[in-house]
C-alpha positions as semicolon CSV with decimal commas, in nm:
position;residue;x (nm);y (nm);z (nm)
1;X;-3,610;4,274;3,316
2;X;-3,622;4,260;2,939
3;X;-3,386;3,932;2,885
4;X;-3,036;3,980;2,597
5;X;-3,069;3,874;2,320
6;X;-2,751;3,713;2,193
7;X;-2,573;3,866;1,934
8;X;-2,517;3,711;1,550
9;X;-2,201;3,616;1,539
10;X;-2,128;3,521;1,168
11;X;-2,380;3,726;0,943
12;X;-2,481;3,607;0,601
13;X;-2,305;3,815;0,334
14;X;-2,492;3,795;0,029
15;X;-2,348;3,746;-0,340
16;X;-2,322;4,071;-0,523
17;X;-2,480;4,116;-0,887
18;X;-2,129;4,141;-1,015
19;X;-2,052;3,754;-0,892
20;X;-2,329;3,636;-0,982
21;X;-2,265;3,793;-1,330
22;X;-1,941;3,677;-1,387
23;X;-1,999;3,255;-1,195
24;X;-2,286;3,277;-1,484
25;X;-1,994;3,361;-1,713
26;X;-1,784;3,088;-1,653
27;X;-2,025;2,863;-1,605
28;X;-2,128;2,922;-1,965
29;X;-1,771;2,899;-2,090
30;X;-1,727;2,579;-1,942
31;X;-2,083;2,419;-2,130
32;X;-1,907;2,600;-2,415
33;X;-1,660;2,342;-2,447
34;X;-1,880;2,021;-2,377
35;X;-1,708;1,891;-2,018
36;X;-1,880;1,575;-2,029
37;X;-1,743;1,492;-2,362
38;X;-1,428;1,586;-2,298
39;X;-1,386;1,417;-1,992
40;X;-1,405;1,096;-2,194
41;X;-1,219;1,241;-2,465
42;X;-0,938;1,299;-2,173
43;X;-0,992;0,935;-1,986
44;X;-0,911;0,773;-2,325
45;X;-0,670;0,975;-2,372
46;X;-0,484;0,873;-2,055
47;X;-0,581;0,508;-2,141
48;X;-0,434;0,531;-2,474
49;X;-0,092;0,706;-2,311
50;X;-0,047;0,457;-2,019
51;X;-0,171;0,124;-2,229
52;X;0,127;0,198;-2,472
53;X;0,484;0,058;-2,391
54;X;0,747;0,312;-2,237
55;X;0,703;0,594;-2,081
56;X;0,710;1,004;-2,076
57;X;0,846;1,177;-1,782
58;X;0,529;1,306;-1,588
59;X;0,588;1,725;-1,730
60;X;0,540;1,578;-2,077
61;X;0,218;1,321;-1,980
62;X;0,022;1,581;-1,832
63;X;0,125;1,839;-2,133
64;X;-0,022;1,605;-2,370
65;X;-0,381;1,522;-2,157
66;X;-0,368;1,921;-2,106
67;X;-0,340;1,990;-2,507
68;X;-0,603;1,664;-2,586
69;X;-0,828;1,868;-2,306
70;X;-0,786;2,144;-2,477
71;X;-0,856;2,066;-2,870
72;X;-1,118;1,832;-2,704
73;X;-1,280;2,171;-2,585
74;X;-1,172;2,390;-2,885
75;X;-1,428;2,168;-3,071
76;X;-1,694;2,134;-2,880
77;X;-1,738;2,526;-2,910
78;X;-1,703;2,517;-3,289
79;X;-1,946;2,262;-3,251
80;X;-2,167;2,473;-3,100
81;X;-2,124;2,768;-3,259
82;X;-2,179;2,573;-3,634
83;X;-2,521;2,386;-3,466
84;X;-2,672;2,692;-3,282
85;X;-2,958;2,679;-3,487
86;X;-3,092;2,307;-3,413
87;X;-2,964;2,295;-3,030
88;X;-3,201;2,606;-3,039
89;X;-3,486;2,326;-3,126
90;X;-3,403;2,060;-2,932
91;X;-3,514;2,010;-2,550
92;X;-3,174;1,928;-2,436
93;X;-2,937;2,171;-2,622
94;X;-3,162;2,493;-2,621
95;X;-3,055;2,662;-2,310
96;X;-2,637;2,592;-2,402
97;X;-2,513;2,960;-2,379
98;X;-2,479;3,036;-2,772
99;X;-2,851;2,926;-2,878
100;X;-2,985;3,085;-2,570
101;X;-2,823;3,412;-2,653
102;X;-2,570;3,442;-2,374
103;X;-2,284;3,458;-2,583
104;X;-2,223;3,585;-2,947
105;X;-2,179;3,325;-3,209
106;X;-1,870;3,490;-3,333
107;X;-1,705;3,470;-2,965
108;X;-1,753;3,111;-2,930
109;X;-1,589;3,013;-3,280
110;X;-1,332;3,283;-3,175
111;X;-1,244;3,044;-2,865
112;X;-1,304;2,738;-2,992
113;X;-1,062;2,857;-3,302
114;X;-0,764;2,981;-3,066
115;X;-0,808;2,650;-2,829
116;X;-0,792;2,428;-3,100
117;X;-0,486;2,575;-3,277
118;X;-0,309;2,630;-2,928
119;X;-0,355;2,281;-2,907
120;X;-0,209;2,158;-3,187
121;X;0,109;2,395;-3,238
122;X;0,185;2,325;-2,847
123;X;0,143;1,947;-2,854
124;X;0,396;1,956;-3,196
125;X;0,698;2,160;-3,025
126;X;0,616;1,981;-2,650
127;X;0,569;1,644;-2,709
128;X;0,581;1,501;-3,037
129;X;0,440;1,555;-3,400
130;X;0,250;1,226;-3,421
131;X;0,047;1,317;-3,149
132;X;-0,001;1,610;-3,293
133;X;-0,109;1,560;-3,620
134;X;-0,358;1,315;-3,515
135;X;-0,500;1,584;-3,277
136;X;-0,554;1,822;-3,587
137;X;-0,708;1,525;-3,794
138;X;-0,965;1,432;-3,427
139;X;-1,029;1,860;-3,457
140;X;-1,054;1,861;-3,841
141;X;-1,288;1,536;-3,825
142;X;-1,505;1,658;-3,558
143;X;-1,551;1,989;-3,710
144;X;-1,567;1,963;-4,076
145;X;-1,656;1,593;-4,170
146;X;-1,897;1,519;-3,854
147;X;-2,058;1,844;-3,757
148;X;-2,052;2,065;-4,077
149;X;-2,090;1,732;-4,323
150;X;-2,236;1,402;-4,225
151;X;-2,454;1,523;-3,886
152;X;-2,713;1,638;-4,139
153;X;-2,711;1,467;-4,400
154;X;-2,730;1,134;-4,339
155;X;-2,785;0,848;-4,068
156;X;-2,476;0,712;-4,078
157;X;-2,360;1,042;-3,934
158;X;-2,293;0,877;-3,595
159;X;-2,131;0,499;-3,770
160;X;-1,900;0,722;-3,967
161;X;-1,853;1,056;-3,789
162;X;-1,799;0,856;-3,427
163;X;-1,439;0,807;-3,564
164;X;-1,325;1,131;-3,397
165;X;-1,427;1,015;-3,047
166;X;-1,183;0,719;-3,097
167;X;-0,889;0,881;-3,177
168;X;-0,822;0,988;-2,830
169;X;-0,670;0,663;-2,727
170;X;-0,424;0,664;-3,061
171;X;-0,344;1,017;-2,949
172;X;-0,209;0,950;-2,619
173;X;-0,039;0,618;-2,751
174;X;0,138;0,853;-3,007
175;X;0,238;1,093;-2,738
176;X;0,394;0,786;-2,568
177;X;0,573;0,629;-2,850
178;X;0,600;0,891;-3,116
179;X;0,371;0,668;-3,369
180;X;0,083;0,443;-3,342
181;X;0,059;0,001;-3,404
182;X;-0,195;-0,245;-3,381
183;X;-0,257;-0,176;-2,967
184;X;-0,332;0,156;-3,070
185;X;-0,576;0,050;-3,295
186;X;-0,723;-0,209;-3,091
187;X;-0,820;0,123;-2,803
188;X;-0,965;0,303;-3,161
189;X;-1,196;0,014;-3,268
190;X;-1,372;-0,056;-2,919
191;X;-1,484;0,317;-2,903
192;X;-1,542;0,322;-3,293
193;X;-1,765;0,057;-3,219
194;X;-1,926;0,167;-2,936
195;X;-2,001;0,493;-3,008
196;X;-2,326;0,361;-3,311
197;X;-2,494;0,143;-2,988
198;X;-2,443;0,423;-2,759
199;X;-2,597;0,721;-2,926
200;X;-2,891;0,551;-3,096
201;X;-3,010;0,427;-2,748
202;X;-3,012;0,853;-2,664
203;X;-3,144;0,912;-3,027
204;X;-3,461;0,649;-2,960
205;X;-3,544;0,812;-2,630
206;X;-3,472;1,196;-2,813
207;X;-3,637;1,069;-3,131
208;X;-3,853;1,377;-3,088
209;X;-3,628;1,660;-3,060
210;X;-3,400;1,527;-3,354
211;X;-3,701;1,525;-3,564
212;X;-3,772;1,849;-3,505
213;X;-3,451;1,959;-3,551
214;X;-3,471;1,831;-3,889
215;X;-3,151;1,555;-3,776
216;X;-3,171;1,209;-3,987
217;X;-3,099;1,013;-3,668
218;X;-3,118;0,698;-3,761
219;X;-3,471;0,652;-3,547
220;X;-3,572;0,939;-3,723
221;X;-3,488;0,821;-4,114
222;X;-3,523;0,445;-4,088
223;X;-3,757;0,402;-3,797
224;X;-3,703;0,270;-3,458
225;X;-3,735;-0,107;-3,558
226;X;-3,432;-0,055;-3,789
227;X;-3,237;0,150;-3,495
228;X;-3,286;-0,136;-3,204
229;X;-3,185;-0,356;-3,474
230;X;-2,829;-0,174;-3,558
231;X;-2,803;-0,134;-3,173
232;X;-2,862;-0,540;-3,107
233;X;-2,589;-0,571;-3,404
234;X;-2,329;-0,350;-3,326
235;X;-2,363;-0,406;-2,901
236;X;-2,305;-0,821;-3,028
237;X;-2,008;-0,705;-3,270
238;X;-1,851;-0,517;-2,952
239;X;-1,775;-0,769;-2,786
240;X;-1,475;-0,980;-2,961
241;X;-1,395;-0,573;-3,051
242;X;-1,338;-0,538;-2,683
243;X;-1,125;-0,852;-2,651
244;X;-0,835;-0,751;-2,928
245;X;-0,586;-0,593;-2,628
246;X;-0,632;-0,972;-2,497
247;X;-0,533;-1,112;-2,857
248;X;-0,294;-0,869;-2,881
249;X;-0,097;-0,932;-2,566
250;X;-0,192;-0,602;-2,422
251;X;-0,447;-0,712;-2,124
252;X;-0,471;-1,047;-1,940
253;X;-0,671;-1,264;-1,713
254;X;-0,827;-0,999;-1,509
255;X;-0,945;-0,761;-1,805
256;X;-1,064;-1,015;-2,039
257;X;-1,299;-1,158;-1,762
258;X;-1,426;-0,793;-1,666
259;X;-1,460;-0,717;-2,054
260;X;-1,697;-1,036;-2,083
261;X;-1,882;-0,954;-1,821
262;X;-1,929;-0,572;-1,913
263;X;-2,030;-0,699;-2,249
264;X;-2,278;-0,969;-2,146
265;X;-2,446;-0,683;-1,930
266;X;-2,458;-0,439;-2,224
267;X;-2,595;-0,706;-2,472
268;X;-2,859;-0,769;-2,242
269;X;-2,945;-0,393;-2,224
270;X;-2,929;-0,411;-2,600
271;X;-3,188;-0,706;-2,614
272;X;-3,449;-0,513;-2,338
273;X;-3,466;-0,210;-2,573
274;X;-3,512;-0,495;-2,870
275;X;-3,800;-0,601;-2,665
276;X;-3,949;-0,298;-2,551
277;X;-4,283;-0,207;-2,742
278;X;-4,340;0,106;-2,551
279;X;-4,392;0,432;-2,746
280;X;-4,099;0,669;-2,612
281;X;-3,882;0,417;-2,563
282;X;-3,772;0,561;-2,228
283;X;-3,769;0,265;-1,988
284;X;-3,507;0,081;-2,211
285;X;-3,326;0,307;-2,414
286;X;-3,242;0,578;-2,146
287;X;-3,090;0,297;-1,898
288;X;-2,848;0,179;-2,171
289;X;-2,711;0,512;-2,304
290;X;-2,670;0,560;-1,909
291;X;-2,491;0,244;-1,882
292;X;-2,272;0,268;-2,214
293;X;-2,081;0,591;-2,058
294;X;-2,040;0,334;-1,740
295;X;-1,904;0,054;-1,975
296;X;-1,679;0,259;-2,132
297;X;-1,538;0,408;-1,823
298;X;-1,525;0,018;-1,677
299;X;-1,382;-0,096;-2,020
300;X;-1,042;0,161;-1,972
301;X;-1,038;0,076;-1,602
302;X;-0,972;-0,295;-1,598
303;X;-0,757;-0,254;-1,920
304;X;-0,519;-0,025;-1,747
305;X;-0,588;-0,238;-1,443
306;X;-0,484;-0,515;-1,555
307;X;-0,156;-0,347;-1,675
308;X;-0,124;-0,212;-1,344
309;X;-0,108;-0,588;-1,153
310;X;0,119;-0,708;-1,421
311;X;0,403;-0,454;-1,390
């Protein structure tokens, strides 16, 4: 007797070409708008909005971290569009979907174009002008005085041009309060500063690809002496940057000990990469670029923390 064999009951139904197609598709529109830099454009954002005194009803809070999202990502694909040609060089940009040939040049300023102005007009007629017009000057900095001006010309691209990754924070404070003060300013200046420490430890590591590229990185211009150097400097300058909320009366007890401690452990990242005689510079500089997107993170945490306990 020839024994049953049982039947399958769930059968495996393979993706068709046409899925596949279009997940590709949106896959590529989302590395289009640069997710991992606008999720920290967003978290500061947030930071920025809940550090400053009052308060928006929660409709016009989540319009404003919708619009920063969105001018956040409207950038990044201008971005790309404008740099297709060295992320087409470079180890770590080449397969993005516009240098790899997945999507037209012209469709990605298109979209980065429409999301930035969407952006702007909706954040001026649903929550406030201020906010507004400092999202059109983060946009107008990113795109014009970082990416199409300073990124190649000069080594101070990241010292200057890092100013429109810190206007995030001021962007959600002016959503709050309709203008912008010294708190505001404290949340610019710790990114401001951190941003020069943070990308010169990736820069020291992807010292290659930048040459090649033809980008004066600092490591690339001045050498990477000169680069641990400004990183040593500016991780040591961070520090009483990071302690201003305390000054101001913004943050207490509980963030100004996690801010000391966050900056003791990135100065002594700073001082193993000072150290570090190695030739690629990986075994240093690639743990504290990892660990500056951490601090960050930690930095906005406790601050908002902090607030939290003392309500």
């Amino acid at each position: 007797m020839t024994p049953k064999i049982p039947e399958k009951k769930d059968a495996v139904v393979l993706e068709s070409p046409e899925d596949v197609a279009v997940a590709a598709r949106v896959r590529d529109y989302a590395i289009l708008l640069k997710p991992r830099v606008m999720s920290l454009v967003v978290f500061s954002g947030v930071a920025g909005l809940y550090m400053a005194p009052g308060r928006l009803d929660v409709w016009t809070a989540l319009s404003a971290i919708l619009y920063i999202a969105m001018g956040a990502g409207g950038a990044g694909a201008i971005n790309m569009w404008y740099d297709r040609d060295i992320d087409l060089e470079m180890t770590r940009t080449q397969d993005r979907p516009v240098p790899a040939g997945r999507m037209e040049p012209k469709h990605a300023l298109w979209v980065g174009t429409a999301l930035s102005v969407i952006s702007v007009v909706a954040m001026t007629f649903l929550v406030n002008k201020a906010a507004a017009a400092l999202l059109a000057l983060t946009i107008v900095y990113y795109v014009f005085i970082y990416t199409m001006w300073l990124k190649r010309r000069t080594p101070q691209n990241i010292v200057i041009g890092g100013a429109s990754g810190a206007f995030p924070p001021m962007i959600g404070w002016a959503a709050a309060t309709g203008g912008v003060d010294a708190g505001a300013l404290a949340l610019f200046a710790i990114i401001f500063i951190w941003t020069p420490p943070h990308f010169w430890a990736l820069a020291l590591y992807r010292c290659g690809d930048y040459a090649k590229a033809g980008v004066p990185m600092l490591p690339v211009v001045a050498g990477v002496r000169a680069t641990k150097k400004q990183i040593l400097a500016y991780s040591a300058l961070l520090a009483p940057v990071t302690l201003t909320p305390v000054f101001l009366g913004l943050s207490g007890l509980l963030y100004a000990a996690a801010a000391v401690l966050l900056d003791a452990w990135l100065l002594v990242h700073a001082l193993r990469v000072w150290r570090d005689d190695a030739e690629t510079q990986e075994g240093t500089a690639k743990p504290m670029f990892l660990f500056s997107i951490i601090y960050l993170f930690l930095i906005f945490v406790f601050m908002m923390l902090d607030k939290a306990l003392n309500v």
